[in-house]
PDBQT receptor file of N, H, CA, C and O in Angstrom, charges set to zero:
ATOM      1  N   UNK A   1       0.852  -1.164   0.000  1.00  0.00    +0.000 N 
ATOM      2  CA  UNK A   1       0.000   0.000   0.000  1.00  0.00    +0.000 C 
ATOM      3  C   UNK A   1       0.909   1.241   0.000  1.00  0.00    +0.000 C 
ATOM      4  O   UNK A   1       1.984   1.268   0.598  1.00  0.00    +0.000 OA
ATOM      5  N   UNK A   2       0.359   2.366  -0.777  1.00  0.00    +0.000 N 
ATOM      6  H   UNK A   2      -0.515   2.345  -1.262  1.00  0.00    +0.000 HD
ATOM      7  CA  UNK A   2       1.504   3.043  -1.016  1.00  0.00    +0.000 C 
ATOM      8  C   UNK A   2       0.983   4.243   0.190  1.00  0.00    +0.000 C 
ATOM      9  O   UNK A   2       0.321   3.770   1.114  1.00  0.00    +0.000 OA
ATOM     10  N   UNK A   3       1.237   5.684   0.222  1.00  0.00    +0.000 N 
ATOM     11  H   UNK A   3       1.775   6.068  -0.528  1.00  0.00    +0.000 HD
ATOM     12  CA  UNK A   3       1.283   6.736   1.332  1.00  0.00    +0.000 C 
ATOM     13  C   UNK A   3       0.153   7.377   0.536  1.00  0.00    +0.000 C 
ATOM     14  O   UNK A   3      -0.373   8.163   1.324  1.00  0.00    +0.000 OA
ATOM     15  N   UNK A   4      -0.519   7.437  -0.699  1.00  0.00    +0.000 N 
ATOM     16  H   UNK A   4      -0.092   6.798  -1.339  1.00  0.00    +0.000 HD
ATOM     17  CA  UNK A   4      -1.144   8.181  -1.026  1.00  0.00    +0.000 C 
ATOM     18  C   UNK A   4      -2.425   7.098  -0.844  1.00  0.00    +0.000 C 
ATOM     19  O   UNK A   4      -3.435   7.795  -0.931  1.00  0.00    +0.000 OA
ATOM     20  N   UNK A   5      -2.749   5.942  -0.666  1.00  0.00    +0.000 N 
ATOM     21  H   UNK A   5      -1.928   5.376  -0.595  1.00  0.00    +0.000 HD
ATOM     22  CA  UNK A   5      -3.411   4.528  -0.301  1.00  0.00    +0.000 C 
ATOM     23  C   UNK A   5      -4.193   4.947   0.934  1.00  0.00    +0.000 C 
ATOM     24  O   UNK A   5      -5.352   5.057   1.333  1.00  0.00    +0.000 OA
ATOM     25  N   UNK A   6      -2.291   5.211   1.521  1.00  0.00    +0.000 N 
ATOM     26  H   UNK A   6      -1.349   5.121   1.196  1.00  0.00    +0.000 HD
ATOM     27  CA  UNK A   6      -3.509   4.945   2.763  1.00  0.00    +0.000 C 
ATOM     28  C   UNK A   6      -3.720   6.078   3.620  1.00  0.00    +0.000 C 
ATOM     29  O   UNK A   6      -3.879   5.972   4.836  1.00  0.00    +0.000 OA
ATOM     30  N   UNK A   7      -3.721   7.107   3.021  1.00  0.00    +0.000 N 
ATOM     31  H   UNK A   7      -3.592   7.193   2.033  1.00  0.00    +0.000 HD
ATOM     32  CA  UNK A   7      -4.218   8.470   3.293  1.00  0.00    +0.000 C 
ATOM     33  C   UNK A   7      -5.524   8.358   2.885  1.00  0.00    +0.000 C 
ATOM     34  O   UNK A   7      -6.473   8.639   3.617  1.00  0.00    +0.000 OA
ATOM     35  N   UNK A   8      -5.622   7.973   1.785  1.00  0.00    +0.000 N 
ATOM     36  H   UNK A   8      -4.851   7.744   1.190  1.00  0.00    +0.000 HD
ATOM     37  CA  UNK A   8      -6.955   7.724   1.304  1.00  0.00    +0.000 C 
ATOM     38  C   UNK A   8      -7.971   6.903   2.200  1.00  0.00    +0.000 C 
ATOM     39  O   UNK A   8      -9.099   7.240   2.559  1.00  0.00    +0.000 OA
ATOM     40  N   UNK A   9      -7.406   5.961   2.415  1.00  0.00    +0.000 N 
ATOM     41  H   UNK A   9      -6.489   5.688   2.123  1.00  0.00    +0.000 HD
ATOM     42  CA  UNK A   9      -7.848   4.601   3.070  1.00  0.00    +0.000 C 
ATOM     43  C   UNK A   9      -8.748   5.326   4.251  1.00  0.00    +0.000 C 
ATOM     44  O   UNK A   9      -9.963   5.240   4.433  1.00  0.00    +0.000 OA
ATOM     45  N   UNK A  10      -7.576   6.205   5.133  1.00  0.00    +0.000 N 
ATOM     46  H   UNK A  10      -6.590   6.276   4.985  1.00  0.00    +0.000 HD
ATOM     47  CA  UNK A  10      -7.792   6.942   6.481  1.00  0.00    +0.000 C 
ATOM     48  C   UNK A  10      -8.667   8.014   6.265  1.00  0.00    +0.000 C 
ATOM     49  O   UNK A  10      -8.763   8.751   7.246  1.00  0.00    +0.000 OA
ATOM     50  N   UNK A  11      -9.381   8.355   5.224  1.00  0.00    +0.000 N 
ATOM     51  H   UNK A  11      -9.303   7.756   4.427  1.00  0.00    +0.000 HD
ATOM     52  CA  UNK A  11     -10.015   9.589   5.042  1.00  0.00    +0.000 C 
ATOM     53  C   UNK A  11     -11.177   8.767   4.829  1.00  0.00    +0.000 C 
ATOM     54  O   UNK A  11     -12.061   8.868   5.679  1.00  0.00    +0.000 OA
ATOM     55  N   UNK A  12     -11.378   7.890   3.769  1.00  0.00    +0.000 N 
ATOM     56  H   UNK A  12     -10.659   7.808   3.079  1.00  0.00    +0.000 HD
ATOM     57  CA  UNK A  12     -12.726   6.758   3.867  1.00  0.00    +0.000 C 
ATOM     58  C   UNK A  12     -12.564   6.669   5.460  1.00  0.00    +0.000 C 
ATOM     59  O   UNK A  12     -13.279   7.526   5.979  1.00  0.00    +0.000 OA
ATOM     60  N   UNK A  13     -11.897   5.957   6.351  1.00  0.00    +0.000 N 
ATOM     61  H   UNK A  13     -11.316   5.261   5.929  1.00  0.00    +0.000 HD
ATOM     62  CA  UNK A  13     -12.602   5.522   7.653  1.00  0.00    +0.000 C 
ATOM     63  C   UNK A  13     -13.012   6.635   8.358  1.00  0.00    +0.000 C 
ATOM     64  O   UNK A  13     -14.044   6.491   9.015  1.00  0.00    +0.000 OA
ATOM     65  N   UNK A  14     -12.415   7.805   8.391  1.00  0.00    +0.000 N 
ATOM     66  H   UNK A  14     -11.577   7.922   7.858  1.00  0.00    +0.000 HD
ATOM     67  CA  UNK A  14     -12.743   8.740   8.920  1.00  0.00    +0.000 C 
ATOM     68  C   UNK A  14     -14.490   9.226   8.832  1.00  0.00    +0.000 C 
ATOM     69  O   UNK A  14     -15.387   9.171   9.673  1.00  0.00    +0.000 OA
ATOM     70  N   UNK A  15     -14.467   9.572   7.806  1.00  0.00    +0.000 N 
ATOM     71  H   UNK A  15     -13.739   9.616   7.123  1.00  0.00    +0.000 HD
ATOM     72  CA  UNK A  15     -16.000   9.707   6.846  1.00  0.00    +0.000 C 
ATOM     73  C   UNK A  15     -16.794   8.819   7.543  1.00  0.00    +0.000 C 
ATOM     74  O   UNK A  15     -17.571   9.185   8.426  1.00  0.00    +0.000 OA
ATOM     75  N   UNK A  16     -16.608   7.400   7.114  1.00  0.00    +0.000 N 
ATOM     76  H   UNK A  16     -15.977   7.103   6.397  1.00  0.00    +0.000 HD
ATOM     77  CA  UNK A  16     -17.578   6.535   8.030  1.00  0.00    +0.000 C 
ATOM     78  C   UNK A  16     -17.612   6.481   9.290  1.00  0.00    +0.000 C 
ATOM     79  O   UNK A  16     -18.679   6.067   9.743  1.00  0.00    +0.000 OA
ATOM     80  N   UNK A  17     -16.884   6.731   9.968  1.00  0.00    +0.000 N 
ATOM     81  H   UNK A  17     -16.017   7.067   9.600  1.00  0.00    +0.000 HD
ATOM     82  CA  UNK A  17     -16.658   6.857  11.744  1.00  0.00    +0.000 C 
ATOM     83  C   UNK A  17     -17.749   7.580  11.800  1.00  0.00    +0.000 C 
ATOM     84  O   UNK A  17     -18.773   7.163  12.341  1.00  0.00    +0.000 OA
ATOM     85  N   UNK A  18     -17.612   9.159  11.049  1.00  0.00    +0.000 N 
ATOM     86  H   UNK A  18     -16.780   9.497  10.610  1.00  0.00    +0.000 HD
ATOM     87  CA  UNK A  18     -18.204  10.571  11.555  1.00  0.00    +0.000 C 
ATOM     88  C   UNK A  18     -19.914  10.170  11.669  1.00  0.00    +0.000 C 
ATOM     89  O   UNK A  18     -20.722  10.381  12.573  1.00  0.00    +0.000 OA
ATOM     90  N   UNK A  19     -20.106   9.271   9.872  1.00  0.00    +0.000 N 
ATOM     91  H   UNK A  19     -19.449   9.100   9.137  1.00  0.00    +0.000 HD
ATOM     92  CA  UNK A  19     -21.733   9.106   9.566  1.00  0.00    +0.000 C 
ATOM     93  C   UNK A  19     -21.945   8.437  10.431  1.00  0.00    +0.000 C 
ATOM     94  O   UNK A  19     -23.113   8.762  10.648  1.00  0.00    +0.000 OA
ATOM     95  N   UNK A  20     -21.662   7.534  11.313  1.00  0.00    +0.000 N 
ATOM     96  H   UNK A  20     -20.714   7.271  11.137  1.00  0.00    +0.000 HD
ATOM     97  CA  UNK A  20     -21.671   6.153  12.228  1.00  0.00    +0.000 C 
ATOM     98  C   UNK A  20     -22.260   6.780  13.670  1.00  0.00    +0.000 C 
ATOM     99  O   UNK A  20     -23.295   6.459  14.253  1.00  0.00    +0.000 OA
ATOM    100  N   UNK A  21     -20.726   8.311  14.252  1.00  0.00    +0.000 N 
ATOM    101  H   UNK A  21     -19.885   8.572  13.778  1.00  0.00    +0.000 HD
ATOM    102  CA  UNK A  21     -21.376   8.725  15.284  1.00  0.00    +0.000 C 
ATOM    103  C   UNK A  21     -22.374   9.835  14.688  1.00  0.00    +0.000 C 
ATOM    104  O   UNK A  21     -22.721  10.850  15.293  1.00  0.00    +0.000 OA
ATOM    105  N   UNK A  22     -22.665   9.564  13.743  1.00  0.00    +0.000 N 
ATOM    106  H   UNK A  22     -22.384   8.739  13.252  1.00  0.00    +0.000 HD
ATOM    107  CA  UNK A  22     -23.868  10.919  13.658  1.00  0.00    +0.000 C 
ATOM    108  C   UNK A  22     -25.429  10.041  14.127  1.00  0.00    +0.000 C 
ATOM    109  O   UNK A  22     -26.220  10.291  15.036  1.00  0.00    +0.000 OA
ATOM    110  N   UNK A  23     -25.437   8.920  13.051  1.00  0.00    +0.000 N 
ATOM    111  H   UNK A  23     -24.795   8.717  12.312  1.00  0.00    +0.000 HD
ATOM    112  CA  UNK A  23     -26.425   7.689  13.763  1.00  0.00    +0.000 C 
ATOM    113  C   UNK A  23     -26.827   7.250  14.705  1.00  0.00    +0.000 C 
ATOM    114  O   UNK A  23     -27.900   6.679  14.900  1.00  0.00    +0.000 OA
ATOM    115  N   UNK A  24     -25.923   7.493  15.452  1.00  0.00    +0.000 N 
ATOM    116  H   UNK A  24     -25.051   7.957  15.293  1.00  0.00    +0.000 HD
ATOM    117  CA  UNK A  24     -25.933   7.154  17.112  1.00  0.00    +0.000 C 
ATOM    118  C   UNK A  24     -26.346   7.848  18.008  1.00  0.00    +0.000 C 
ATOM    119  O   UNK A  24     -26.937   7.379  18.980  1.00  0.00    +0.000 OA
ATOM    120  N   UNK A  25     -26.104   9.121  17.835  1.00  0.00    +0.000 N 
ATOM    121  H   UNK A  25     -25.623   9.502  17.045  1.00  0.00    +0.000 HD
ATOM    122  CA  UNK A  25     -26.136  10.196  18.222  1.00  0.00    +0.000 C 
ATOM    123  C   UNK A  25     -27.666  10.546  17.858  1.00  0.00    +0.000 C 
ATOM    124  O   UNK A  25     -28.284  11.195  18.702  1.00  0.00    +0.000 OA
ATOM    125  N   UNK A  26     -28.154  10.270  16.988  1.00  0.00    +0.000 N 
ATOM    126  H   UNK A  26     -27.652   9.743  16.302  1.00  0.00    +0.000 HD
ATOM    127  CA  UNK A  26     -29.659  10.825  16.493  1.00  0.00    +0.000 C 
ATOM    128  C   UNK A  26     -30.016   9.265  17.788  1.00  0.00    +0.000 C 
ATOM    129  O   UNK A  26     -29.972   9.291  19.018  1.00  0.00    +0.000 OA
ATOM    130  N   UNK A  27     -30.209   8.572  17.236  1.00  0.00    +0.000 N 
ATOM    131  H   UNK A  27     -30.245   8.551  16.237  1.00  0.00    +0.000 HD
ATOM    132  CA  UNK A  27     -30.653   7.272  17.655  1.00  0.00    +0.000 C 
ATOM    133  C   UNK A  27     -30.887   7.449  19.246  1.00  0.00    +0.000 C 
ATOM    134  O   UNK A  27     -32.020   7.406  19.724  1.00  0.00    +0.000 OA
ATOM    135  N   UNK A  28     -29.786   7.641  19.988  1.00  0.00    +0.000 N 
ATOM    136  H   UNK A  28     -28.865   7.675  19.599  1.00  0.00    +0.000 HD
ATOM    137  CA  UNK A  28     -29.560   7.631  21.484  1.00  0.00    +0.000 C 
ATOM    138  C   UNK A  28     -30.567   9.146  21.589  1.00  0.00    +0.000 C 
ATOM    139  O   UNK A  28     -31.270   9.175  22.599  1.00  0.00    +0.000 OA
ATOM    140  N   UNK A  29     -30.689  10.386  20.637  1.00  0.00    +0.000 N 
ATOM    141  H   UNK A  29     -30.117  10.361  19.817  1.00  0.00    +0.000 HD
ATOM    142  CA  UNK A  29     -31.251  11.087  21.575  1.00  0.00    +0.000 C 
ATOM    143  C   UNK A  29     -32.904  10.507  21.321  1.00  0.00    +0.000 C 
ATOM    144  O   UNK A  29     -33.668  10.833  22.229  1.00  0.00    +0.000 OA
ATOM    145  N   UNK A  30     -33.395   9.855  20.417  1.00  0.00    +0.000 N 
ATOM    146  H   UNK A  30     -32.774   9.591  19.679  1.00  0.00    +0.000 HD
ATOM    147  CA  UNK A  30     -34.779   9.340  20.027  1.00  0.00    +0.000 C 
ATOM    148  C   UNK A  30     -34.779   8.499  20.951  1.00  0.00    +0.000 C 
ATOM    149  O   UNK A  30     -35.986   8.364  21.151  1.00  0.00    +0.000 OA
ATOM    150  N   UNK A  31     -34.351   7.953  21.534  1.00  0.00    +0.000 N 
ATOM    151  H   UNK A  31     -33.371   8.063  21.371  1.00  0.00    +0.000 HD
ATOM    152  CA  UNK A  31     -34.429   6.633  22.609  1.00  0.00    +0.000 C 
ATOM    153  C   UNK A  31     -33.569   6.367  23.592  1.00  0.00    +0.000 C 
ATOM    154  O   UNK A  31     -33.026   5.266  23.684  1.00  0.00    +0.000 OA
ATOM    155  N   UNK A  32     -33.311   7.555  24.605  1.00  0.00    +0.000 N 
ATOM    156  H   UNK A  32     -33.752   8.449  24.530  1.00  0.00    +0.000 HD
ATOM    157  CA  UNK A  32     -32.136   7.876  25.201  1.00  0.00    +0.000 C 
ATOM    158  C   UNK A  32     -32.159   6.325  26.813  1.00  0.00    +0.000 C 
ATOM    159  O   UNK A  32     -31.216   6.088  27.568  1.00  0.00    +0.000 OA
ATOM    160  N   UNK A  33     -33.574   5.605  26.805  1.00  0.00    +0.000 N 
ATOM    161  H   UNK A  33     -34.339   5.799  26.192  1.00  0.00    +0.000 HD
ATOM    162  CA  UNK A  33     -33.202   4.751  27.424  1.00  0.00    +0.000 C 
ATOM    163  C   UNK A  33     -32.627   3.265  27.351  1.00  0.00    +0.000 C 
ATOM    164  O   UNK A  33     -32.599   2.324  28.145  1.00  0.00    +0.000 OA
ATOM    165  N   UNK A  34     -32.100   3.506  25.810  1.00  0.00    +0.000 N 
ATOM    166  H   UNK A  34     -32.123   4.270  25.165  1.00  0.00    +0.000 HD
ATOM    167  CA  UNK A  34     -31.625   2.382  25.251  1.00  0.00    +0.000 C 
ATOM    168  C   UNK A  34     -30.026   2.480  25.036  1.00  0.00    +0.000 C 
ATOM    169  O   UNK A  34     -29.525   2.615  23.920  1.00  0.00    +0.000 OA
ATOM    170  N   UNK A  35     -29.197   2.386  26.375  1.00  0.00    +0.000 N 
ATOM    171  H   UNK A  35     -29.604   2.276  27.282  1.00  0.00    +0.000 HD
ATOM    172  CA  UNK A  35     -27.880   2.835  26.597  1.00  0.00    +0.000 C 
ATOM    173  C   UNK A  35     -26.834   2.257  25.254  1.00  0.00    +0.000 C 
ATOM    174  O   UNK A  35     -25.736   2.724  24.952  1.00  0.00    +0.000 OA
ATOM    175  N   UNK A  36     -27.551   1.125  24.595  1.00  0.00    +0.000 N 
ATOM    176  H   UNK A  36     -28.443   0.745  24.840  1.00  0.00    +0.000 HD
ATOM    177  CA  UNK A  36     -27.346   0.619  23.399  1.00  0.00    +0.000 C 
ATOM    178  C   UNK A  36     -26.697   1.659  22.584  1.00  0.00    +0.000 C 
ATOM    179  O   UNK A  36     -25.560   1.385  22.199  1.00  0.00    +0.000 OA
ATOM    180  N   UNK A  37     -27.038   2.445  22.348  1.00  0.00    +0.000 N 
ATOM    181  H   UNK A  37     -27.962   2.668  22.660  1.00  0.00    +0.000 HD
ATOM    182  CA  UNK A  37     -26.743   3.606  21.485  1.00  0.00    +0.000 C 
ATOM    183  C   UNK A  37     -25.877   4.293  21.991  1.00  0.00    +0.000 C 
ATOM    184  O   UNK A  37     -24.767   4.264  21.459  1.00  0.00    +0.000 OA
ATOM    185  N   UNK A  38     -26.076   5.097  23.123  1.00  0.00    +0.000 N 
ATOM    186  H   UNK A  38     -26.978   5.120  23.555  1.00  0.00    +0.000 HD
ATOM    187  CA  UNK A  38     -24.791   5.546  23.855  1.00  0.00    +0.000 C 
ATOM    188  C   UNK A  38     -23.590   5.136  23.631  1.00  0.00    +0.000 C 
ATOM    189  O   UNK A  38     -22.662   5.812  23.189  1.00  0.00    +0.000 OA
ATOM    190  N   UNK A  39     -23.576   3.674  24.023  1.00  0.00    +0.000 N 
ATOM    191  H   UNK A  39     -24.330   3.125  24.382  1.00  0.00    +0.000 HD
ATOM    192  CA  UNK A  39     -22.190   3.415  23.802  1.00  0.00    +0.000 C 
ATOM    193  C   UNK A  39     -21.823   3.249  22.821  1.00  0.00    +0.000 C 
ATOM    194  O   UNK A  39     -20.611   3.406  22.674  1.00  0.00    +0.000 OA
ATOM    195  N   UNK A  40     -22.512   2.912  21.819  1.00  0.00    +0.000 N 
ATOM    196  H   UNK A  40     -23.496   2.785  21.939  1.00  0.00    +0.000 HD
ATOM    197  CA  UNK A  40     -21.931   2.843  20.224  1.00  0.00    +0.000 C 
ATOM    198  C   UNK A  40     -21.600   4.269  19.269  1.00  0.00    +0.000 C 
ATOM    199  O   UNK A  40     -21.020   4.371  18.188  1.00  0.00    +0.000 OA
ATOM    200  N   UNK A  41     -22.220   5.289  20.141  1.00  0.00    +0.000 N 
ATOM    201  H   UNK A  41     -22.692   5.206  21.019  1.00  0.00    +0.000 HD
ATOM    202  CA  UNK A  41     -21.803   6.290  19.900  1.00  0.00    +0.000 C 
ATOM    203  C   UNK A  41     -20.403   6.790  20.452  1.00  0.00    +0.000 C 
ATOM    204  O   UNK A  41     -19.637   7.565  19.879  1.00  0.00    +0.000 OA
ATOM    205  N   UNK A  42     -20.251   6.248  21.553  1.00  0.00    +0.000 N 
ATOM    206  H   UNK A  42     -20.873   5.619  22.018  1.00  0.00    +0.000 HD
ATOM    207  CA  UNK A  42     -19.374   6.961  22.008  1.00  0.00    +0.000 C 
ATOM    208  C   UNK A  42     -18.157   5.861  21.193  1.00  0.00    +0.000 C 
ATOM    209  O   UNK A  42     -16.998   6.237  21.019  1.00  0.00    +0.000 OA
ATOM    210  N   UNK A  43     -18.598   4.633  20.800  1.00  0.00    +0.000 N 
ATOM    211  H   UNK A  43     -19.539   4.327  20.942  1.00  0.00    +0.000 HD
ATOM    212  CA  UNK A  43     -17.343   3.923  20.358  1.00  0.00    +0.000 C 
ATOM    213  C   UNK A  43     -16.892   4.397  18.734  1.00  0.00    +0.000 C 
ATOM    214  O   UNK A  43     -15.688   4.332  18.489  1.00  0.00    +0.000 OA
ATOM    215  N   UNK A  44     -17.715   4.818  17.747  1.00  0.00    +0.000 N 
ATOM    216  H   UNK A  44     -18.693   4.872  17.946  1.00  0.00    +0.000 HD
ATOM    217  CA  UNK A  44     -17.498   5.736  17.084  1.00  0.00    +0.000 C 
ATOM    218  C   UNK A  44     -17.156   6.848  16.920  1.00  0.00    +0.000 C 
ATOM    219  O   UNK A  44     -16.790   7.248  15.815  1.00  0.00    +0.000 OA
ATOM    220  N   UNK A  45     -17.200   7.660  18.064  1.00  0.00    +0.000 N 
ATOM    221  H   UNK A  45     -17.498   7.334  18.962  1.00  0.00    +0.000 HD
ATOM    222  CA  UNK A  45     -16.499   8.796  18.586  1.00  0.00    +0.000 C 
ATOM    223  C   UNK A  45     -15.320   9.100  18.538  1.00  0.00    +0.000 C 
ATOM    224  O   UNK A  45     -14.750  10.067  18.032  1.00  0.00    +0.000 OA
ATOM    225  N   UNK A  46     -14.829   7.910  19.294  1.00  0.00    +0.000 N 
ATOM    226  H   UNK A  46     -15.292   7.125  19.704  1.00  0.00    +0.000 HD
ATOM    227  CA  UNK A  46     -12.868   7.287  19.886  1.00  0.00    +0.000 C 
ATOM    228  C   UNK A  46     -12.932   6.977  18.574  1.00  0.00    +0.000 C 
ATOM    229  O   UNK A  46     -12.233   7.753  17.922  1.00  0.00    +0.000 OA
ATOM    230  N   UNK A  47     -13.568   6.034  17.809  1.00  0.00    +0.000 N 
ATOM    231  H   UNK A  47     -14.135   5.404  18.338  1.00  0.00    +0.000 HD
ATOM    232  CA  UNK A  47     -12.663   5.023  16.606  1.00  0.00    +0.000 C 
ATOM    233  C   UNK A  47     -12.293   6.535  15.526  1.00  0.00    +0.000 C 
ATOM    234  O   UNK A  47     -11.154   6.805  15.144  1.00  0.00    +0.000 OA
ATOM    235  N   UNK A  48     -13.579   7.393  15.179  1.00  0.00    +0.000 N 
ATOM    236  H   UNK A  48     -14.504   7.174  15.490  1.00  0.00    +0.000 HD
ATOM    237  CA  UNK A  48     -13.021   8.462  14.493  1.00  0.00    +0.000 C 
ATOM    238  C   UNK A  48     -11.778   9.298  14.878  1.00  0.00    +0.000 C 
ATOM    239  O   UNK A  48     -10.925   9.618  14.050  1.00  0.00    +0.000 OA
ATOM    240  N   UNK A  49     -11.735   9.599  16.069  1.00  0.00    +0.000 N 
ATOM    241  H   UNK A  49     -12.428   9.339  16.741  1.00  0.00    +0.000 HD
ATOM    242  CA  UNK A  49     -10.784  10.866  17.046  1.00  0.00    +0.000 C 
ATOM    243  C   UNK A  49      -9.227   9.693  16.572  1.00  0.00    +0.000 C 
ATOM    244  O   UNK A  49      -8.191  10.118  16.061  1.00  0.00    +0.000 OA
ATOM    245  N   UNK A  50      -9.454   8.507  16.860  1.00  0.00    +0.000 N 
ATOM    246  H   UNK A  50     -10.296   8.162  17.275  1.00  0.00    +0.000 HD
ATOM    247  CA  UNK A  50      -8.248   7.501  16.436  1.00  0.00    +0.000 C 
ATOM    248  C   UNK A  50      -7.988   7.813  15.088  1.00  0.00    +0.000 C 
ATOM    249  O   UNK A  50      -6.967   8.475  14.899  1.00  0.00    +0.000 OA
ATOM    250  N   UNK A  51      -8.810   7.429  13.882  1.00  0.00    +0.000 N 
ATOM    251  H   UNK A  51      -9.639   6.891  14.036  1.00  0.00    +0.000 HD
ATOM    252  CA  UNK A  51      -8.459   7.531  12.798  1.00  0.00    +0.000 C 
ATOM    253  C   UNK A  51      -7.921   8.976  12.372  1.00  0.00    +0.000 C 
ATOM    254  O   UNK A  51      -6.985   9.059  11.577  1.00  0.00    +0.000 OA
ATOM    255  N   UNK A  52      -8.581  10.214  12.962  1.00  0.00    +0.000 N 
ATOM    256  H   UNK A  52      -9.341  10.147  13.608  1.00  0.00    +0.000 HD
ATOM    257  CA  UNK A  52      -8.331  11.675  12.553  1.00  0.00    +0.000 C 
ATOM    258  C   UNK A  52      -7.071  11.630  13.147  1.00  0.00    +0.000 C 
ATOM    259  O   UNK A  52      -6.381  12.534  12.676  1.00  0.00    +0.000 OA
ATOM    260  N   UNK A  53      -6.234  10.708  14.306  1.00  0.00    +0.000 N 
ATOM    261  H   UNK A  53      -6.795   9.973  14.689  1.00  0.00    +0.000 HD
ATOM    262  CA  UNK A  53      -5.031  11.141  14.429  1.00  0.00    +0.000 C 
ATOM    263  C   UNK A  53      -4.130  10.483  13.529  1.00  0.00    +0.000 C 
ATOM    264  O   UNK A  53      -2.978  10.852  13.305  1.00  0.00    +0.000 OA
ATOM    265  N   UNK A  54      -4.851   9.241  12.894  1.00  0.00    +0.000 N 
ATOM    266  H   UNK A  54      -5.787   8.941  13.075  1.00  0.00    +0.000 HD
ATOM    267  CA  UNK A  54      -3.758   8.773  11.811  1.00  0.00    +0.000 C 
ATOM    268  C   UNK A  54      -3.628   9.174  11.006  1.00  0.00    +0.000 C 
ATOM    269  O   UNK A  54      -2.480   9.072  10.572  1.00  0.00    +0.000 OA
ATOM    270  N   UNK A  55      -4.418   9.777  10.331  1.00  0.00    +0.000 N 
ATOM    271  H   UNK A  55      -5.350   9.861  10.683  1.00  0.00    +0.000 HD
ATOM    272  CA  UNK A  55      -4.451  10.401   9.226  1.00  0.00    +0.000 C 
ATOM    273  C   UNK A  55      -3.964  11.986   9.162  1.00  0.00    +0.000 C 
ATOM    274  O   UNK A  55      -3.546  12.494   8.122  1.00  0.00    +0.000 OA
ATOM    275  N   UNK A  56      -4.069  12.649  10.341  1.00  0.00    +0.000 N 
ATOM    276  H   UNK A  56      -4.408  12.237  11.186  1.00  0.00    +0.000 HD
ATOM    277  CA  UNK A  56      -2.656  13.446  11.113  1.00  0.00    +0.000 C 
ATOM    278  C   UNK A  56      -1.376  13.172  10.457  1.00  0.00    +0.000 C 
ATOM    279  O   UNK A  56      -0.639  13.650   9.595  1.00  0.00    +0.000 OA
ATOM    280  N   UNK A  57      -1.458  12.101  11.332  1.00  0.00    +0.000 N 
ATOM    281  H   UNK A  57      -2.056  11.713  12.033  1.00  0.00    +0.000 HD
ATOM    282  CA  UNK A  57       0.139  11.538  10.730  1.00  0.00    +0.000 C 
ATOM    283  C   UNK A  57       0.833  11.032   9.778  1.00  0.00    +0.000 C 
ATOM    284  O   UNK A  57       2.044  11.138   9.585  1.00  0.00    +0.000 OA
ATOM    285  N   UNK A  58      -0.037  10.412   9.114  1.00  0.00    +0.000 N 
ATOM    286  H   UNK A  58      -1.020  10.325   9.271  1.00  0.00    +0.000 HD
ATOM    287  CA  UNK A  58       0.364  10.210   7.460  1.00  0.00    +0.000 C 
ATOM    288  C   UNK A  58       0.381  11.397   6.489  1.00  0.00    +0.000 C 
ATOM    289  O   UNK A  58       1.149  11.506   5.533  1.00  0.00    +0.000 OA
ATOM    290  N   UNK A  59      -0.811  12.501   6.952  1.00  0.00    +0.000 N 
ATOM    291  H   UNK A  59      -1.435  12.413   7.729  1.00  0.00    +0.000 HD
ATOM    292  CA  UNK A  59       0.137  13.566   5.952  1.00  0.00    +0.000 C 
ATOM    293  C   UNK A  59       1.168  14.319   6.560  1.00  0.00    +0.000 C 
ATOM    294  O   UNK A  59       1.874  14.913   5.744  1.00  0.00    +0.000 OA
ATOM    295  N   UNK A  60       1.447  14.464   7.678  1.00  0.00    +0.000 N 
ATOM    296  H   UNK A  60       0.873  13.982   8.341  1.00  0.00    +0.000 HD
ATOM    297  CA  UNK A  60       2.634  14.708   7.958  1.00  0.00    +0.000 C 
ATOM    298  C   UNK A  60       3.861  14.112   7.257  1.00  0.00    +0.000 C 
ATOM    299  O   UNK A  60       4.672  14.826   6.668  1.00  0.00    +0.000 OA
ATOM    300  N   UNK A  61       3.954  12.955   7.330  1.00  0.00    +0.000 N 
ATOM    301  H   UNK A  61       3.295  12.375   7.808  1.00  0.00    +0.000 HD
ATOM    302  CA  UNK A  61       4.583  12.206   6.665  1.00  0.00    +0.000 C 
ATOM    303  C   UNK A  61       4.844  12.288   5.204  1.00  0.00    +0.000 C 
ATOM    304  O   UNK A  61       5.977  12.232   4.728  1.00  0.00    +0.000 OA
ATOM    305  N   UNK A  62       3.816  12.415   4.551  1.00  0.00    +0.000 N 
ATOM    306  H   UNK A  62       2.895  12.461   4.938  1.00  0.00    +0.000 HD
ATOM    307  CA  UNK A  62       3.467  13.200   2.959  1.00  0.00    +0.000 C 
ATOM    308  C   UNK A  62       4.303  14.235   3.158  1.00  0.00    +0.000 C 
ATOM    309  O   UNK A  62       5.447  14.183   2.708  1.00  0.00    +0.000 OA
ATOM    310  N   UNK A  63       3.830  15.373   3.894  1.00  0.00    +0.000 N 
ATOM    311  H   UNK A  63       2.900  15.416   4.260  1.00  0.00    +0.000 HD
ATOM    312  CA  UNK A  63       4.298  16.436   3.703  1.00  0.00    +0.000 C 
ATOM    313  C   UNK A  63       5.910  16.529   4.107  1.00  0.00    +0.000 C 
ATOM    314  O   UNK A  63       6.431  17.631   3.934  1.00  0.00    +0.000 OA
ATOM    315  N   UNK A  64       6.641  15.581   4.571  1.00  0.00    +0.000 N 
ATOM    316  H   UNK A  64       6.218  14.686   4.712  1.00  0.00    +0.000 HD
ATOM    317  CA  UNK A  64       8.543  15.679   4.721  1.00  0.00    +0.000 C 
ATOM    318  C   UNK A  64       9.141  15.224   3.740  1.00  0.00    +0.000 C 
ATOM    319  O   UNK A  64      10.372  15.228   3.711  1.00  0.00    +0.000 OA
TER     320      UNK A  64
């Protein structure tokens, strides 16, 4: 996989993380006693905030 791959790669997961906690986030406030949602929001939350730092770092990397 080359650096321009998986910049790419990291910008697709990113994207889907974001739509994922946006889902959740609607979901949990429509049915806020179904902690179900909560946490899957919040685990999309971290998995995006993770990916936005990799993808941090790979264009850093691009960019030296």
């Amino acid at each position: 996989m080359t650096k321009d791959q998986l910049i790419e790669n990291l910008k697709i997961s990113v994207m889907y993380s974001r739509e994922q906690e946006a889902l959740y986030l609607e979901k949990r406030t429509d049915h806020p006693e179904m902690t179900v949602w909560s946490d899957m929001h919040e685990w999309y939350q971290g998995r995006a905030a993770a990916f936005d730092s990799a993808l941090e770092m790979a264009q850093r990397l691009e960019d030296a």
